[in-house]
C-alpha positions in Angstrom: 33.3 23.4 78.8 36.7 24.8 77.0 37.7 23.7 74.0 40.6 24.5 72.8 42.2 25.3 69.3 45.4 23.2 68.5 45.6 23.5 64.7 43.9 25.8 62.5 44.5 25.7 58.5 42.6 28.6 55.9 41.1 27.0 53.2 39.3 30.3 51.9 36.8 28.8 49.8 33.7 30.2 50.6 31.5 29.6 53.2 34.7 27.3 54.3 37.3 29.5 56.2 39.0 26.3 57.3 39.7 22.9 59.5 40.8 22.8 62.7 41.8 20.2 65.4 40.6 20.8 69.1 40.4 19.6 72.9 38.2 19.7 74.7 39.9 19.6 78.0 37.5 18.7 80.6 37.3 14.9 78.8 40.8 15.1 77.7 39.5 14.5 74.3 40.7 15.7 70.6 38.5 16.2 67.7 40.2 16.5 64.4 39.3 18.0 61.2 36.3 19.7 61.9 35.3 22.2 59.5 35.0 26.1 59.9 32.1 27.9 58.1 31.3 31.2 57.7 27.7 32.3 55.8 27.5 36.2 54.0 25.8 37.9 56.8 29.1 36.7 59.7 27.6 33.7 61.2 29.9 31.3 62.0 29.3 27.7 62.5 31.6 24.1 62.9 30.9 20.4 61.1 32.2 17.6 62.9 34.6 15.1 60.6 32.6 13.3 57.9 33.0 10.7 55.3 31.2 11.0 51.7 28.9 8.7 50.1 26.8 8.3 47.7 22.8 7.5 48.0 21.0 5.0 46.2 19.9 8.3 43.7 23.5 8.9 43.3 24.0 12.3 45.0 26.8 12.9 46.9 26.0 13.4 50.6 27.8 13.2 53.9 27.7 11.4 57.3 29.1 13.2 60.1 30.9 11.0 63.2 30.1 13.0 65.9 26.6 14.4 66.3 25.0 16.0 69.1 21.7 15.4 69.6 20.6 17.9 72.3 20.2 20.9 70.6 21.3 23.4 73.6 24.4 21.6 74.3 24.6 21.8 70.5 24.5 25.9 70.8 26.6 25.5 73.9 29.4 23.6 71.8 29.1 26.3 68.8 29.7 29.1 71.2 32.4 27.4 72.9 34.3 26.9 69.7 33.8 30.1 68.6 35.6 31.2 71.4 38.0 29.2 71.2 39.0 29.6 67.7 39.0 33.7 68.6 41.9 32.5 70.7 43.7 30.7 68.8 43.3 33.7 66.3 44.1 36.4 69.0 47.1 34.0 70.4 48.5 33.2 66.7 47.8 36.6 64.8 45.6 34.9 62.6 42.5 37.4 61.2 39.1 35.9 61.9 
């Protein structure tokens, strides 16, 4: 699969780096706004566009749209965005 980065915005704002748009071009699909995250020890990892609600014990939580269930092609969309976003970076002298 290749995804690739249209749009990236920095929203430094620990452990958000920022939101980006992609497409995955074998579907000829576009996902937008999904969030980049980075923890303290590097590791990098994406949330899929969501909507926040509140539960019946009134905490604030969040639903994503897009969730894949399978978790290797879960790890196999990580990587692929992580590639892709060094790309992007590498392509549009962004830092990572």
């Amino acid at each position: 699969m290749t995804i690739k980065v249209l749009r990236y915005k920095s929203y430094d704002k620990p452990p958000t780096m920022g939101f980006c748009d992609v497409l995955i071009e074998p579907w000829k699909m576009e996902i937008r706004g999904i969030t980049v995250l980075r923890n303290s020890d590097g590791a990098m990892w994406f949330n899929m566009p969501s909507r926040g609600y509140t539960n019946e014990a009134g905490e604030q939580k969040y639903m994503s749209y897009v969730y894949i269930t399978d978790k290797d092609w879960r790890d196999s969309f990580n990587k692929n965005m992580q590639d892709g976003l060094a790309t992007f970076f590498k392509e549009n002298a962004h830092g990572s």
